[in-house]
C-alpha positions in Angstrom: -32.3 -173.3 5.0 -32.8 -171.1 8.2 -35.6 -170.5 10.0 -35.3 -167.0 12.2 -37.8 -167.6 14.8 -38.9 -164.3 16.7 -40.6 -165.1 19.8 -41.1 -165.1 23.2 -40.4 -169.1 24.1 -37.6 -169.8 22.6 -36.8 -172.7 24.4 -40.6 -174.2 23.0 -39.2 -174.1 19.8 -35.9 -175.6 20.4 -37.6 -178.4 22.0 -40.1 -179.1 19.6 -37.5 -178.9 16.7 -35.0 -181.0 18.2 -36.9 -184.1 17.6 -37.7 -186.4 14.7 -37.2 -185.7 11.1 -36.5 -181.6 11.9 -34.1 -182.9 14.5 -32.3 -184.8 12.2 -31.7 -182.3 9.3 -30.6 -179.5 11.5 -27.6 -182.0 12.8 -27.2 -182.7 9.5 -27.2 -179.3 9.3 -29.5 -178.4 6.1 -32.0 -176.6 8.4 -30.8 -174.2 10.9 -33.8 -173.4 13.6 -32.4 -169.9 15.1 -34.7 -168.8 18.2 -34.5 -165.5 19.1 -36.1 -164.4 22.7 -37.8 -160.9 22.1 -37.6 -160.4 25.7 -34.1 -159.7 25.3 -34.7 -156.4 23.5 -36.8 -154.9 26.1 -35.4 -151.8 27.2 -37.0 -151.6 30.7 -35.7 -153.8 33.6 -39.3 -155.7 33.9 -38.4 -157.0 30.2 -41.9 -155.9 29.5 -42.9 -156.5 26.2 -46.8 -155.9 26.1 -49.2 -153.0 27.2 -52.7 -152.0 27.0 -54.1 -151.1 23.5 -54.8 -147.4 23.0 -58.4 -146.8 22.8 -59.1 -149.3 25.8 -60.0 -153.0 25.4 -59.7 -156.3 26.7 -56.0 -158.2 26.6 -52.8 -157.1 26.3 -50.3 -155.7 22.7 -47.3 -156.6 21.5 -45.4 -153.8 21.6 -43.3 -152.5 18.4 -39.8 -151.8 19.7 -38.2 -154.8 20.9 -39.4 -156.9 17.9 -38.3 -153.8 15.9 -34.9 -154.3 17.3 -34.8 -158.3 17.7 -36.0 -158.6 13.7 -32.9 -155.6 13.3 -30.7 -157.7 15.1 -31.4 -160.5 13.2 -31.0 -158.3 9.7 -27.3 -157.8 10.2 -26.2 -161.4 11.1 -28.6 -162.7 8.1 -26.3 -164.5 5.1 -29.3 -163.3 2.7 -30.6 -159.6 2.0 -33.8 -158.8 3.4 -35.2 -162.4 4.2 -38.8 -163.0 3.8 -40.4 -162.2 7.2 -43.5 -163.7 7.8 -46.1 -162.8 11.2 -48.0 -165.9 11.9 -51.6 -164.6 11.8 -54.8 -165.7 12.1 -55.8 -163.1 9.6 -53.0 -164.3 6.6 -54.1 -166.6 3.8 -54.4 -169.8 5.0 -50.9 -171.7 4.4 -51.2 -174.4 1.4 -49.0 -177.6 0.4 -48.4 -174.8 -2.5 -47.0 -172.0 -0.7 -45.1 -174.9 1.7 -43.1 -175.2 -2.0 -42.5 -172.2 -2.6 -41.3 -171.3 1.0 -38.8 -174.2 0.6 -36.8 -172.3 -2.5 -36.0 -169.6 0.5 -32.8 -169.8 2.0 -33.9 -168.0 4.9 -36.5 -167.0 6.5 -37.8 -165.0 9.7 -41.1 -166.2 11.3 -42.6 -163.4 14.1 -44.5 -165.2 17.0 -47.6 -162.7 18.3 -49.1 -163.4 21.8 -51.8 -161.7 23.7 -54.1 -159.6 21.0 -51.5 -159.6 18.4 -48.9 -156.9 17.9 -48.7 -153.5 17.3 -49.7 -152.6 13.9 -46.6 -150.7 12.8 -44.5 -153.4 13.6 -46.6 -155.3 10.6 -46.3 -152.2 8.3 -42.6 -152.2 9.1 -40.9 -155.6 8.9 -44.0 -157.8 7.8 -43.2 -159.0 4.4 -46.8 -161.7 4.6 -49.0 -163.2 7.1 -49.9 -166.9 7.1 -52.6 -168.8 8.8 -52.6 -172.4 9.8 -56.1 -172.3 9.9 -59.3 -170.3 11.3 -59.3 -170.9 14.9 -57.6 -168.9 17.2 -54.3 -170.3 19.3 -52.4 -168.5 22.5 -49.4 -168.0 20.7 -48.0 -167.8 17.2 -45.1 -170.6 18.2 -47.2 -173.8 17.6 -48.0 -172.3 14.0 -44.7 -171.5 13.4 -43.7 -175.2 14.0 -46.4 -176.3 12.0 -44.8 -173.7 9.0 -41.8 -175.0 9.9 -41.9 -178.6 9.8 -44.4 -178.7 6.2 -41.3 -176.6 4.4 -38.6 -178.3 5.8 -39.4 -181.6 4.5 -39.8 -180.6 1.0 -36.0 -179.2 1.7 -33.8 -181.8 -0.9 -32.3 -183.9 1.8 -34.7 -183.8 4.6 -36.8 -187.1 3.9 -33.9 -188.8 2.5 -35.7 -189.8 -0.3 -37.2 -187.6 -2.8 -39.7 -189.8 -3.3 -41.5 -189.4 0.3 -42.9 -186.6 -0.5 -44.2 -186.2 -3.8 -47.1 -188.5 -4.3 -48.5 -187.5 -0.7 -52.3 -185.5 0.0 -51.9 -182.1 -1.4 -48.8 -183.0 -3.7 -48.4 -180.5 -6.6 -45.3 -182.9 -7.8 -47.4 -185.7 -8.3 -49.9 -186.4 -10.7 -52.7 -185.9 -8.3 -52.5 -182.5 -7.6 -55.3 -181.5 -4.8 -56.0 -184.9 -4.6 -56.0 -186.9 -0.9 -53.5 -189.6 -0.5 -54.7 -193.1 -1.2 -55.2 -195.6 2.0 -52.0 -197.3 3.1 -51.3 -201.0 4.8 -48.8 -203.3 5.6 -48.3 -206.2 7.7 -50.2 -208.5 9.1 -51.7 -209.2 6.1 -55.2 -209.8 7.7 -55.9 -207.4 11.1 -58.8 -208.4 13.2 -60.5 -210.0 10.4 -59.9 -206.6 7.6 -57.7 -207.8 5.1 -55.1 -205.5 2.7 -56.9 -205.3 -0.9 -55.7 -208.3 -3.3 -54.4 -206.0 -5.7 -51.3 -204.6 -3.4 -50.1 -207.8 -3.3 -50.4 -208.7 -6.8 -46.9 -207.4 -7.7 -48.4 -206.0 -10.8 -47.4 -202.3 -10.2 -49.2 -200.9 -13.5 -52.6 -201.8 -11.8 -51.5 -200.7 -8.6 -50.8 -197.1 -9.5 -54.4 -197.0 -11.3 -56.4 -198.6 -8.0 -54.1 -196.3 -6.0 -55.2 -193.3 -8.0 -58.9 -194.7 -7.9 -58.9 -194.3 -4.3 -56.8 -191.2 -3.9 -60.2 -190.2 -6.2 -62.7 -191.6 -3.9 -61.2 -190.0 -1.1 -61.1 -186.5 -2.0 -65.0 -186.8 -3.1 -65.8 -188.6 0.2 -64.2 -186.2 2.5 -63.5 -182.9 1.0 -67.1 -182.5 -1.0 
């Protein structure tokens, strides 16, 4: 998969992709994290890319044209027809483990990265095919939500994780059995830590029981702390 970044730090999103389990799959080349600096399609010598919003204000706009031309520029190098473009916006629907899925079918995708007070409106009526939240609070920039996008796709990418198996019983699963469930609590060695031992029943080797206390607290959990 590719991942068409729009934005205005490039290098933020190199960095932070470079790293880790992301880091890994793009040399291993099954994701593909493209940058592209929309500075670079400025058309004034200052680069500017922001101005004041019409009918005054506080803050600064992202103006249309050079992410216009940037998302055009990416267009005619894309190996897909019309990829999904998403703006990372604190006004899309909120992203889910369910829409991470789905995203992960995609063979490409372009992610735009607002700044200031958002962009200009037409740009979003022009090349905006959804907008996706990572939550409702408010960041300085749209790159740390792409990331976020990023990375909870790419690991449901066949390959990624290595194995299949990673993923699919984890909080928020819908390939598990215990869809919209939280994940159940986790330990491993020492077997006793500051005086808090792992529950007998994990190391009872008998997996059938297992699975069912697992379940039990995966249960618990989601009651507890999402109720």
């Amino acid at each position: 998969m590719i991942f068409h970044i729009l934005t205005l730090f490039p290098e933020m999103i190199k960095e932070a992709a470079s790293h880790s389990i992301i880091g890994r799959a793009e040399k291993a080349g099954i994701v593909k994290i493209n940058p592209i600096n929309i500075r670079d399609f400025a058309i004034n010598k200052h680069g500017q890319v922001d101005d004041a919003p019409y009918g005054g204000g506080a803050g600064m706009v992202m103006m249309p044209q050079p992410i216009y031309d940037a998302h055009q520029y990416l267009l005619k190098s894309a190996s897909t027809p019309n990829p999904r473009t998403i703006y990372m916006s604190p006004q899309g629907r909120v992203l889910t483990q369910e829409k991470a899925h789905a995203l992960s079918a995609e063979k490409e995708i372009i992610l735009l990265c607002g700044h200031y007070e958002g962009v200009d409106e037409r740009i979003i009526e022009e090349i905006v095919t959804e907008e996706i939240s990572i939550g409702d609070y408010i960041l300085t920039g749209g790159e740390l939500a792409a990331l976020v996008l990023i990375d909870a796709v790419s690991r449901l990418i066949p390959g990624v994780l290595g194995k299949e198996a990673s993923h699919q019983n984890e909080s928020f699963s819908i390939t598990s059995g215990s869809q919209n469930l939280l994940e159940h609590p986790h330990y491993t060695r020492p077997q006793s830590f500051r005086g808090r031992e792992v529950p007998e029943i994990l190391l009872s080797g008998h997996h059938a029981n297992i699975e069912k206390w697992r379940y039990e607290q995966s249960v618990i959990r989601t009651k507890i702390k999402r109720t």
